[in-house]
N, C-alpha and C positions, 0 to 999 in steps of 0.2 A: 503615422502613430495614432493610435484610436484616444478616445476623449477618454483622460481619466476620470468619469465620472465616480459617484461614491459606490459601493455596494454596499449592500444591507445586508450583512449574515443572521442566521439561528443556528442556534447548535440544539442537536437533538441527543439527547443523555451526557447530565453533568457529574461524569467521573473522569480517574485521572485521564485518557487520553486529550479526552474534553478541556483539562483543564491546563494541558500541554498547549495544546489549540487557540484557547483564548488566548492564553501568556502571550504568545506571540503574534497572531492575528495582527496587532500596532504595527508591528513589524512591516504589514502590506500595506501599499499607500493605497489609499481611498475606501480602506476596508472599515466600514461601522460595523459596529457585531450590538445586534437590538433587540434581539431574545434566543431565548433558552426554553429545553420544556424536559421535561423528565418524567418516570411512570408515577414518581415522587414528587407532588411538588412543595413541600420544604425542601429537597434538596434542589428542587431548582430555586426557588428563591433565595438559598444559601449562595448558589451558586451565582444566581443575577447578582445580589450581595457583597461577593467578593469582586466582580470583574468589571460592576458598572452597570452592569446591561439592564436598560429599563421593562423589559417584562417579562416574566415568568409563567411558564404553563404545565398544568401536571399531566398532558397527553400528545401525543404526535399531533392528534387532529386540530388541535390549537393552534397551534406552531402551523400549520399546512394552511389554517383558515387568516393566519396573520396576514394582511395587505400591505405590511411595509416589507417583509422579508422577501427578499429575489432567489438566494440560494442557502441551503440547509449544509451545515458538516453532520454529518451521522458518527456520531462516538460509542453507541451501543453495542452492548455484546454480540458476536457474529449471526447467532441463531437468531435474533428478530432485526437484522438490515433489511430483508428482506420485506419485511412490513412493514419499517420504519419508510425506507425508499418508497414503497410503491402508493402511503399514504401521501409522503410530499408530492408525488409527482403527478397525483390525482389532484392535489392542492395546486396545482400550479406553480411549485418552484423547483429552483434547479438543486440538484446534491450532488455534493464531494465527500462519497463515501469512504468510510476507513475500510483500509484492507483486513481481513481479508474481503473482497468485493460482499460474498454472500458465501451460504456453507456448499453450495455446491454448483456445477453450470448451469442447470434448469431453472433454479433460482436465479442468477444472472443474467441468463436471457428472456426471463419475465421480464424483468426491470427492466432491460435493454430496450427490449418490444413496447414497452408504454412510453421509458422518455423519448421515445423515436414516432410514436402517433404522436407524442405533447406538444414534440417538435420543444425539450428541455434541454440544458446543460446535465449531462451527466458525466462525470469521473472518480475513478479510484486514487482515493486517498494514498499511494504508493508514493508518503515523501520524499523518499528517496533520492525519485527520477529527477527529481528541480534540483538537487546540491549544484552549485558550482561545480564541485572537483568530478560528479557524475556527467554533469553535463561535456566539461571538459575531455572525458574519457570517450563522448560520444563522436565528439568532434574527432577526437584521433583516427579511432576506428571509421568515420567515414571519410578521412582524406587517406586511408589507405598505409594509414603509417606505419603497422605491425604487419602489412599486407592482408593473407588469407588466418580468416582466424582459425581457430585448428580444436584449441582446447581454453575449456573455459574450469575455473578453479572458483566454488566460493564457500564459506560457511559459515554458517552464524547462531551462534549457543550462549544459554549460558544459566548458570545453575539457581534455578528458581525456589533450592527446598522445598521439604514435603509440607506442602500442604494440599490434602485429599478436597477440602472445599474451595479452595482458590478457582479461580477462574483456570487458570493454568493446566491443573489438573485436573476437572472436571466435566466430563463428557457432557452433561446437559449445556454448560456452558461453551460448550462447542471447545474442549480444551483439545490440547496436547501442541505440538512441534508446529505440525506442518504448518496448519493456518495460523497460529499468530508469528513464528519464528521463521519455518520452514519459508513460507512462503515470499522470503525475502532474498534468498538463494536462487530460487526460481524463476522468477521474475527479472532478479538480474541477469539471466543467463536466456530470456527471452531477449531482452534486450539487447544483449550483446548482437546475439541472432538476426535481429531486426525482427524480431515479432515471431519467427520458427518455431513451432512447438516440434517436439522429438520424436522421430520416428518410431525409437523403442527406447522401453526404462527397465532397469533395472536396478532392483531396491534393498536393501534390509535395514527392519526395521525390530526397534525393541516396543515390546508394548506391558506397560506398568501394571501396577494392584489397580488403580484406577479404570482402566479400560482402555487408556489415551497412549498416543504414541508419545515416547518420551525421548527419544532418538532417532534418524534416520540418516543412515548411506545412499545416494542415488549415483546412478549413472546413466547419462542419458546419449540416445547416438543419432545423430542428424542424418546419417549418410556423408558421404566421400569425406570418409576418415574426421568426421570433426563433433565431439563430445565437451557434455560437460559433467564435473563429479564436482556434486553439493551435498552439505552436510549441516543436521542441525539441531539443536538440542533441546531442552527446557531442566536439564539434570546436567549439565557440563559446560565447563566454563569452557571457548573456542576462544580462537585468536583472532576471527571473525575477519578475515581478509579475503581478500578478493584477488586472481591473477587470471590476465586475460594471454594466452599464446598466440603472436601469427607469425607467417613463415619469415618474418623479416624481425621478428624482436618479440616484445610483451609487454605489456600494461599491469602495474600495482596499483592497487585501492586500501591501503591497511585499514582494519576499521571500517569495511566500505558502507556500515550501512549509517554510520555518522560521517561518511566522505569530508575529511578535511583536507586532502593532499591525494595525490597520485601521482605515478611515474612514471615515463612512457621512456622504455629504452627500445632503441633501433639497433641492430645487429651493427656492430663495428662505430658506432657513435654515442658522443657522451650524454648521459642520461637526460631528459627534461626532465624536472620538476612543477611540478603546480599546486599552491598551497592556496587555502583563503580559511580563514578562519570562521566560524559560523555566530549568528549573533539572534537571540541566544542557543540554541542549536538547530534551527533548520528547517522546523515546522512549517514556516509561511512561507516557502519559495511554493507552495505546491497552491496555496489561496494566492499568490499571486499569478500563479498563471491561468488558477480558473476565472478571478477577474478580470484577465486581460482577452479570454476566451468568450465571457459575457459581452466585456465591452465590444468585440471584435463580430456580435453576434453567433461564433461558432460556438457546435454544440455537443462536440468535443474534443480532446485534446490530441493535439499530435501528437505528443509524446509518452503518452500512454494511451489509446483508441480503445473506445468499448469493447468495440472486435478483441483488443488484445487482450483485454482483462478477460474477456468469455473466454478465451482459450488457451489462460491461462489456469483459469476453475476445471477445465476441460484436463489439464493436466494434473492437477491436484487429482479430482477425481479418479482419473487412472490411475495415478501412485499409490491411493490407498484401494483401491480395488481389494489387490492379493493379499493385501493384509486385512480384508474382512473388517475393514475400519468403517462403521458408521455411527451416524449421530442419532439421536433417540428424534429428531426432526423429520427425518428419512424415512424413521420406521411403517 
């Protein structure tokens, strides 16, 4: 067992994700959280303000020059992670980036390539991966309990109203489906995989007044018969579940990207169950396993690897290809 020492967090942009983040952060044992910094600093100091946190800075390069902070969460909009990261990781600290990782793979494998000379901590924010009932679903899957997996099921929507300046909808802010919703579908259905990106995609997609994808059908094919079909919204409310096929049975996640339960039935025997309730839903299993990666020395996480996140942007990428989708960052 590695020495629970404390860590020292920053969070880099104090809006809601950010402020998800903090709430829970208590949550992780030995986690301090001892500054904030934002392009605003009244709203970081609102922000230090409400959460406790004793210093406030109104640029990344503050927060990167701070010598008490070890690792940074990145809560900023998708189109400047990329500057946000590669500031901290010139500052010498480690970051647990919100997904989506960055807007695209070249962007990711900047970032990758520098915390890997830093010799840093780096990880995607993809809470997901740390729930209990996800975790528990991993364990099925590798004792073999639904045997060959075959077909993977997930989707997740849900109807955000018009608003054309919203983050949501708006392409400067790197809006639509994929990257903030979309890519919660995807990533599940890597993992199911062990890490597989898909051989071929095949998509349709609706694309709004806005410019941004407001819907997307995927279909993706692994080879020797085994597929997944994700779906995901920003305009429609989904039922956001998850169902995993193998040749011996299947795995439910309802709900999976708040995973409070799952259900692993094996052909001809009575169903398991797995419940845990989340407290208060879920944010900090993902800071607790970057500080246990810190304190372990590694510098990054099993459970989601650099590697997977690049090739998981790798896939994003290609899905919006044929849809002529890019971001004004790109141009």
């Amino acid at each position: 067992m590695a020495e629970q020492r404390i860590v020292k967090w920053g969070i880099m942009g104090p809006g809601g994700i950010s402020d998800n983040f903090a709430t829970e952060l208590p949550h992780a044992p030995g986690a301090e959280l001892v500054a904030v910094a934002g392009r605003s600093i009244d709203k970081a100091k609102a922000f230090a303000e409400k959460f406790g946190i004793p210093r406030a800075y109104g640029s990344c390069e503050e927060l990167a020059a701070d010598p008490d902070v070890e690792i940074v969460y990145i809560g900023t909009l998708h189109p400047i992670h990329k500057e946000n990261a590669l500031t901290l990781l010139r500052g010498g600290k480690s970051v647990l980036c919100e997904k989506p990782f960055t807007i695209n793979a070249a962007e990711a494998r900047e970032i990758a390539e520098l915390a890997e000379e830093k010799g840093l901590f780096l990880m995607e924010a993809m809470w997901t991966r740390y729930l209990p009932a996800i975790v528990k679903v991993r364990e099925w899957l590798d004792s073999g309990a639904i045997g060959d997996v075959r077909i993977v099921k997930a989707e997740f929507g849900f109807d955000a109203g018009w608003n054309p300046e919203g983050r949501l909808l708006n392409k400067e802010k790197g809006g639509g489906t994929l990257l903030d919703a979309g890519i919660y579908p995807v990533s599940f259905a890597s993992m199911v995989y062990g890490g597989e990106q898909p051989a071929k995609i095949a998509s349709s997609v609706r694309i709004g007044e806005t410019g941004v994808d407001e819907q997307f059908s995927l279909l993706f094919e692994y080879g020797g018969g085994r597929t997944a079909s994700l779906h995901s919204s920003v305009r429609l409310s989904m039922t956001n579940e998850a169902v995993i096929y193998g040749t011996k049975g299947r795995i439910e996640v309802p709900a999976f990207l708040f995973a409070k339960a799952a259900t692993l039935h094996v052909n001809g025997e009575e169903p398991v169950a797995f419940k845990q309730e989340l407290e208060p839903s879920g944010h900090f299993y993902q800071a607790i396993e970057a500080m246990e990666c810190l304190r372990e020395g590694r510098k990054q996480s099993d459970v989601l690897t650099v590697d997977e996140t690049v090739r998981i942007m790798e896939t994003l990428d290609r899905i919006r290809e044929p849809w002529g989708l890019k971001y004004p960052s790109e141009a």
